[in-house]
C-alpha positions as CSV (number, residue, x, y, z in Angstrom):
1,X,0.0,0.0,0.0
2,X,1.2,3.4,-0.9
3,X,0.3,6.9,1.4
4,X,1.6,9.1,-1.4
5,X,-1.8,10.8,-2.0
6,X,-1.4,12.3,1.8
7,X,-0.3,16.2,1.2
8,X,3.7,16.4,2.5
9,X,5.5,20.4,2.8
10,X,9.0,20.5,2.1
11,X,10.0,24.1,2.8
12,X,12.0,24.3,6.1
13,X,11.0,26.5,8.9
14,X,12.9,28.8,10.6
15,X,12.7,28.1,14.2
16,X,14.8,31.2,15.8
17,X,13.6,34.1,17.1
18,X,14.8,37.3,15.8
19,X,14.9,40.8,16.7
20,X,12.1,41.9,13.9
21,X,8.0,41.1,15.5
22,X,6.0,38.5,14.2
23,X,2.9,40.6,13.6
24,X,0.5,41.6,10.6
25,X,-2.5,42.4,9.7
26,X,-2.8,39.1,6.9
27,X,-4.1,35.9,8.4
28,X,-2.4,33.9,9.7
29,X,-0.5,36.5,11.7
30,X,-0.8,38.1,15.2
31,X,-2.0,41.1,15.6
32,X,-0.8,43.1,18.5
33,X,-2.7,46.5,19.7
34,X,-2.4,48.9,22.6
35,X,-5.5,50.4,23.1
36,X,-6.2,53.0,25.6
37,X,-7.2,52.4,29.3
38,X,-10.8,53.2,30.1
39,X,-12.1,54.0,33.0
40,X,-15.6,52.7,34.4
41,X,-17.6,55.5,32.6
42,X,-15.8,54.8,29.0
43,X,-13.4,57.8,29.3
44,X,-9.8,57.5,28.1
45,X,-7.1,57.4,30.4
46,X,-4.3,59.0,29.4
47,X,-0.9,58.1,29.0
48,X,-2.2,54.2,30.0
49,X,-2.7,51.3,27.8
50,X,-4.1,47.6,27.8
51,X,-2.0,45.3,24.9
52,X,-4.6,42.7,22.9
53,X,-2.5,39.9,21.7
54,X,-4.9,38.5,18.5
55,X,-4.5,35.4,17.3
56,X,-5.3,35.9,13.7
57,X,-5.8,32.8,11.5
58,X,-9.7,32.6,11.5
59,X,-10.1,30.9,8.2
60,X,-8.4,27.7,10.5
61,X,-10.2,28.4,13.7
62,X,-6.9,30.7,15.0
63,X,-4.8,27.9,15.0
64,X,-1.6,28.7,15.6
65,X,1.4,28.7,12.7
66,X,5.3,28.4,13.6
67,X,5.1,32.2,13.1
68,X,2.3,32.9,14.9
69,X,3.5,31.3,17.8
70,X,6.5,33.7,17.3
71,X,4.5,36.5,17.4
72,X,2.5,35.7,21.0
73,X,6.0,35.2,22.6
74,X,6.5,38.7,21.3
75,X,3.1,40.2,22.5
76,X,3.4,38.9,25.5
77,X,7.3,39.9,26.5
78,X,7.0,43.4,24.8
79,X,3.5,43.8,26.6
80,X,5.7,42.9,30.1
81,X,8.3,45.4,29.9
82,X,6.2,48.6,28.9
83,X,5.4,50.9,31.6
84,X,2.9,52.3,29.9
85,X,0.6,48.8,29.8
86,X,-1.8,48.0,32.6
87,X,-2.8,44.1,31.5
88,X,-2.9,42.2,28.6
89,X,-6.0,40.4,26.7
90,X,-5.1,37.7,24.5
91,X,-7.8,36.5,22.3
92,X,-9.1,35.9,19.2
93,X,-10.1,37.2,15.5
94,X,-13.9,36.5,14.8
95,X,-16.8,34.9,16.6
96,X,-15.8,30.9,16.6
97,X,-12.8,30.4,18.0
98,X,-10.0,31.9,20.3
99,X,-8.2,29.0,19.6
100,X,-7.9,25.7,18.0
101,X,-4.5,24.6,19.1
102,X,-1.3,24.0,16.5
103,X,-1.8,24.4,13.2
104,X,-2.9,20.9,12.1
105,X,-1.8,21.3,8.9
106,X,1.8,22.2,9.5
107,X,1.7,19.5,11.9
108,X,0.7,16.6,9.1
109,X,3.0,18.5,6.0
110,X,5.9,18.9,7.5
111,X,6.4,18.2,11.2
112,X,5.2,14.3,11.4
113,X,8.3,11.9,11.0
114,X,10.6,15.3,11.3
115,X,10.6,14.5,15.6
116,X,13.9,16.7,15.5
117,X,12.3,19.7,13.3
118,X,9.3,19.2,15.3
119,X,11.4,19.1,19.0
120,X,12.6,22.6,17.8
121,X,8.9,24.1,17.1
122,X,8.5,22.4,21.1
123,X,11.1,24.7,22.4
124,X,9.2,27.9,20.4
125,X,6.0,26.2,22.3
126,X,7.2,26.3,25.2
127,X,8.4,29.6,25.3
128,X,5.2,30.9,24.5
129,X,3.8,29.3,27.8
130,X,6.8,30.6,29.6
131,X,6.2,34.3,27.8
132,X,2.5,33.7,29.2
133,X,3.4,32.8,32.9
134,X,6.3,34.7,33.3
135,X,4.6,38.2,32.0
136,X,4.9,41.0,34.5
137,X,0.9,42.4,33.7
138,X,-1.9,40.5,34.7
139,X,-3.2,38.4,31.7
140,X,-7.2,37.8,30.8
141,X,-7.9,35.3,28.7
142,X,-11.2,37.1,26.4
143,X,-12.7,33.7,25.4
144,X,-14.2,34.6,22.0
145,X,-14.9,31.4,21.0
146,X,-14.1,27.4,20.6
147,X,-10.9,27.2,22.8
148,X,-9.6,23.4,22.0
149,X,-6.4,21.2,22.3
150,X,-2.9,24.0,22.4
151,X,-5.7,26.8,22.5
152,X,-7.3,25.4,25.7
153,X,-3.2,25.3,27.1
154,X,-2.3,28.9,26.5
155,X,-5.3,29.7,27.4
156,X,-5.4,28.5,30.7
157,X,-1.8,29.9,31.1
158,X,-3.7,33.4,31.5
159,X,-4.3,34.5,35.1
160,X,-8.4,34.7,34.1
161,X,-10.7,34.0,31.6
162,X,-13.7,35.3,30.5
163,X,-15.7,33.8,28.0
164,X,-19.0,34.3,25.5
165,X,-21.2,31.6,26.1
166,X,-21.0,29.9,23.1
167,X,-17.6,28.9,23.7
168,X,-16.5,25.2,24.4
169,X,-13.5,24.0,25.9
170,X,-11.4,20.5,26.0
171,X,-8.8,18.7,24.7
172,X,-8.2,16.4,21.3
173,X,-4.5,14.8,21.8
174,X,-5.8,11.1,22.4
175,X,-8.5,11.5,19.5
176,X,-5.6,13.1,17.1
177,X,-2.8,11.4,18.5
178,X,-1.0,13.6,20.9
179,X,-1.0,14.3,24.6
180,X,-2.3,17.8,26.1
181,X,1.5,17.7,27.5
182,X,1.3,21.9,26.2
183,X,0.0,22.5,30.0
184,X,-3.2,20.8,30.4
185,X,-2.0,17.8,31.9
186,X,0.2,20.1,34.4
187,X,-2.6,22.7,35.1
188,X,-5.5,20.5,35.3
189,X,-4.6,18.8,38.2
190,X,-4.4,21.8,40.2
191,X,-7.5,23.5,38.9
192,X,-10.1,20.3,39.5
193,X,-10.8,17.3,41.4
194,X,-8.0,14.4,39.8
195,X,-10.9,12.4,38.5
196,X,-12.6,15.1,36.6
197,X,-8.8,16.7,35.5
198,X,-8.7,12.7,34.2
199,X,-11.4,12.9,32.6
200,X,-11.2,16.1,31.2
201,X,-7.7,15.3,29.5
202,X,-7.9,11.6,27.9
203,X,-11.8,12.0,26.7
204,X,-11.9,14.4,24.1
205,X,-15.0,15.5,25.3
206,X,-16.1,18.6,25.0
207,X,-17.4,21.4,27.9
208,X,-19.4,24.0,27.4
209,X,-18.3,27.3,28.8
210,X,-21.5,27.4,31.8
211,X,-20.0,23.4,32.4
212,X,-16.2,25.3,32.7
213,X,-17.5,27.6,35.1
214,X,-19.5,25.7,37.2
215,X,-16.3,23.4,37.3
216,X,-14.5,26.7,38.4
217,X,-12.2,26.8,35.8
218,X,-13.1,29.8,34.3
219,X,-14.4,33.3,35.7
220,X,-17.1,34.3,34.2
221,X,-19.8,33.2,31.2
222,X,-21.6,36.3,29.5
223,X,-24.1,35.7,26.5
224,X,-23.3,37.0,22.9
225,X,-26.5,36.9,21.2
226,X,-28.9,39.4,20.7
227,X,-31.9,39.2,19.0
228,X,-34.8,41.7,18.9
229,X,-32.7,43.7,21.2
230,X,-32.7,41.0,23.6
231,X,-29.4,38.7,24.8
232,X,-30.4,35.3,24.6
233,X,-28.2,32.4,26.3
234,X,-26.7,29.9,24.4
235,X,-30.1,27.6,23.9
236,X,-27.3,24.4,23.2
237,X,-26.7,24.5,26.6
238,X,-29.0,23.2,29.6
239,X,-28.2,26.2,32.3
240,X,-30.7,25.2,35.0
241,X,-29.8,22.9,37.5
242,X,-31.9,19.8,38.4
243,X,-31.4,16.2,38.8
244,X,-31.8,13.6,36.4
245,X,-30.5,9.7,37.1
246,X,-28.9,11.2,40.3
247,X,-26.7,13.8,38.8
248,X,-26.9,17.7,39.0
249,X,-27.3,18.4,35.1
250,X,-25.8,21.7,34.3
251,X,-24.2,22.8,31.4
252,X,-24.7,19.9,30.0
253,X,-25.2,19.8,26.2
254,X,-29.1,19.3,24.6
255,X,-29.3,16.3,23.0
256,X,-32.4,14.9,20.4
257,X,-34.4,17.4,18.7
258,X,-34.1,20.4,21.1
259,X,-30.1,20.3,20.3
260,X,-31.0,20.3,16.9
261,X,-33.3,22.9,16.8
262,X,-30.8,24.9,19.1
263,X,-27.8,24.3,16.8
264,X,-29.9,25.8,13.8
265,X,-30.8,28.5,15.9
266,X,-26.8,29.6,16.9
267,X,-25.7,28.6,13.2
268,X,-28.2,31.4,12.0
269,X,-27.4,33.9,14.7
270,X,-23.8,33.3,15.8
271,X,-22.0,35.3,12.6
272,X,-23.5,38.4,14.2
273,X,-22.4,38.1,17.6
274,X,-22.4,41.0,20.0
275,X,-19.4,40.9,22.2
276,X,-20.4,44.2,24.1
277,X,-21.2,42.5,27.6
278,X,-18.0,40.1,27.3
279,X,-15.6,43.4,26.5
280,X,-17.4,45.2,29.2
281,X,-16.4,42.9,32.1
282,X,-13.1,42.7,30.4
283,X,-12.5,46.0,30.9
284,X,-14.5,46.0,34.4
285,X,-11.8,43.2,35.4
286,X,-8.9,45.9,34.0
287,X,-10.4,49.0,35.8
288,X,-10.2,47.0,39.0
289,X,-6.1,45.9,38.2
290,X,-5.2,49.9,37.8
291,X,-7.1,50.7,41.0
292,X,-4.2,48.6,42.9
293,X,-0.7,49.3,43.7
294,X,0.9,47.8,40.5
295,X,4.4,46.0,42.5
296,X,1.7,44.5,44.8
297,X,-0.1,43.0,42.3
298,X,1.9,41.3,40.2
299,X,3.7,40.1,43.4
300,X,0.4,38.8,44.5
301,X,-0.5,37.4,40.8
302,X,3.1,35.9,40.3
303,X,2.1,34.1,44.4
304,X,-0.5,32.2,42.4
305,X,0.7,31.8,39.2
306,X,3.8,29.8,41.1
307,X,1.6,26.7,41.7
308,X,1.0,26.5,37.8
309,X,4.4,27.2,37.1
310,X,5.9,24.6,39.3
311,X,4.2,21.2,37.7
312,X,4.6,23.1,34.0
313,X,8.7,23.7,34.4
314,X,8.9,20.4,36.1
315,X,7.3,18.7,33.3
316,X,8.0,20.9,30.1
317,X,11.7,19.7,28.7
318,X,10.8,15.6,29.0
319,X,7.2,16.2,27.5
320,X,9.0,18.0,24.6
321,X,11.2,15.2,23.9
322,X,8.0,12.4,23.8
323,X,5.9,15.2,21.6
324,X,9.1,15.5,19.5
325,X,9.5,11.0,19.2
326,X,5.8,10.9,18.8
327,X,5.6,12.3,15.8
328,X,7.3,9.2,14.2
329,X,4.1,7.4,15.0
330,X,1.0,8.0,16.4
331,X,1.7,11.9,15.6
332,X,1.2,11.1,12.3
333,X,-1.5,9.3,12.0
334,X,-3.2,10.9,13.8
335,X,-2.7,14.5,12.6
336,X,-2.4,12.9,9.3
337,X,-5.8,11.7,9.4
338,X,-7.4,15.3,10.5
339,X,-5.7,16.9,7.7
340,X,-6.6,14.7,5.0
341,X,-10.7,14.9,5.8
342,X,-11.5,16.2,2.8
343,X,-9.4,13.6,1.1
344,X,-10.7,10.3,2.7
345,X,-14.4,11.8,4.6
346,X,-13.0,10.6,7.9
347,X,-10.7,12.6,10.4
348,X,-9.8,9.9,12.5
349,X,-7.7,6.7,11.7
350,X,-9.2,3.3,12.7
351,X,-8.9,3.0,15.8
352,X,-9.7,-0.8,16.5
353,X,-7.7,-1.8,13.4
354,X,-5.0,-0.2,15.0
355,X,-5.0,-2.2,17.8
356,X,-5.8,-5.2,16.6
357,X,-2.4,-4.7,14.6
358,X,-0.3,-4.1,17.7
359,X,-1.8,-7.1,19.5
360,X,-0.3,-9.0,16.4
361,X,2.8,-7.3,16.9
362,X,3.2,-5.8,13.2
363,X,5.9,-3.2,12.4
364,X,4.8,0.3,13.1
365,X,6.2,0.8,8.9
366,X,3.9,2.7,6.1
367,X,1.8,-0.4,5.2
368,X,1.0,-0.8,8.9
369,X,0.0,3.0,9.0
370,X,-2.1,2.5,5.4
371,X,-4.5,-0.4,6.5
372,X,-5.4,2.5,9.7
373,X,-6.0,5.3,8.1
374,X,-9.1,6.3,5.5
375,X,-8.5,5.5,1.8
376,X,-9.2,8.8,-0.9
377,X,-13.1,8.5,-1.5
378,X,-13.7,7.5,-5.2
């Protein structure tokens, strides 16, 4: 069997960091801003800033390219050492996603079977984290949408988050064939109970942002549609509490025809998103950091952020060598598999196949990998 219809890049990447910023205004880029402090009647500030760190790849769900990931390490050190910045918001272009994760597309064409290549984007990876953590302004996650896989990491590297309603959170790696080693196996553990930070990281399964909050892991859940003048909460989303089979349902998903008739609903609506109560506690939340003595704040934030910081640096340099191996294997089936959807109708490989082959001991060689993965549709 031959793979040679799966789509490969050739053109190396350039993996230092140079002195020139990895910004833009053309997708995929990152687009940095300082806008001007307001105060908690709208009036400018003077002389005071807050930095937005966008990631701008909406077209691919702001998933992050080589260079992009360049350009958030700048962001977020530049943002750090001006006097003149208050906080920083990293989010999002558009109302889908904040973030998908890595770009799966690089990942397939040119980092699987490249472990070393793919070990160097690890270290730019990491770094961003590090930028995120290690930033001297408090950091607000503005949760614009989907925030998935890498995007739910750097996300929850931020000191808050504050999310529109339609947003939904969670991981992919065992479905794609990674590990959410990027920070949510170090962070989860610390923000929930271990069975739920478990569950949360090998499932795949997707939260809804009222299911993140009631869990605590994020701050605050604020609508974003309006219709007829009137916000309307995400009707996907059960946000009443009762009991059903013994559990407290909340935040739960709908299911059946009232999920359906709810996902219609968004699909119509959700291109027109308001984000006006979202940016308003945003800047509620950076109001409040400006009215406090800016040393004993970030020593106060950096108290916290420690406990984060200590399983992620413990962690970071031996996850980046498995990431880097993995991508010899299960790396690229798996991300192999996502990117050629359109090719083969299927994003995942077979799983039970796949197993059934290791039981039987068979070499992990390219006729192994072809009887997994999806064949081009005729």
């Amino acid at each position: 069997m031959s793979l040679e219809w799966m789509p490969r890049d050739n053109e190396i990447k350039d993996h230092l960091q140079h002195t020139d910023v990895h910004w833009g205004t053309e997708p995929p880029c990152i687009v940095h801003e300082k806008r001007p402090l307001t105060d908690s009647e709208g009036n400018v500030v003077e002389g005071l800033y807050v930095s937005w760190v966008r990631l701008n790849n909406p077209r691919q769900y702001n998933s992050y390219t080589t260079e992009m990931v360049k350009g958030v390490i700048a962001g977020f050190e530049n943002a750090s050492l001006d006097r003149s910045v208050v906080a920083v918001v990293f989010t999002g272009t558009g109302p889908y996603a904040f973030c998908t994760g890595g770009n799966t597309k690089e990942y397939s064409e040119f980092y699987s079977l490249r472990s070393d290549e793919y070990g160097q984007y690890m270290e730019l990876f990491n770094h961003m984290v590090d930028a995120i953590l290690m930033c001297k302004k408090p950091t607000v996650c503005r949760v614009n949408g989907m925030r998935v896989a890498g995007g739910q990491e750097i996300g929850m590297a931020c000191d808050l988050a504050i999310a529109s309603d339609l947003a939904i959170f969670g991981q992919a790696g065992p479905r794609h064939g990674s590990a959410p080693d990027g920070g949510s196996s170090d962070f989860l553990p610390w923000f929930l109970g271990i069975e739920d930070a478990m569950w949360n990281c090998v499932s795949c399964e997707m939260w809804s942002a009222y299911k993140m909050k009631a869990k605590t892991l994020i701050s605050k859940v604020l609508p974003v549609l309006k219709v007829d003048g009137e916000w309307i909460r995400n009707p996907m989303v059960i946000t009443d509490k009762y009991v059903e089979d013994g559990e407290i349902v909340y935040g739960e998903f709908k299911s059946g025809a009232a999920g359906k008739e709810a996902r219609t609903f968004v699909k119509e609506h959700q291109p027109n998103a308001d984000f006006e109560l979202l940016d308003k506690e945003v800047d509620r939340i950076i109001w409040t950091f400006a009215n406090l003595f800016p040393g004993c704040l970030i020593k106060s934030i950096d108290s916290i952020r420690q406990k984060k910081k200590f399983f992620w640096d413990v962690m970071k340099n031996a996850n980046r060598h498995w990431l880097a191996a993995n991508m010899g294997g299960e790396a690229f089936l798996g991300f192999g598999a996502f990117n050629s959807k359109k090719i083969t109708g299927q994003d995942t490989i077979d799983f039970i196949k796949f197993r059934q082959n290791i039981a039987q001991c068979k070499a992990w060689d390219m006729d192994m990998f072809a009887e997994v993965l999806g064949k081009p549709q005729e």
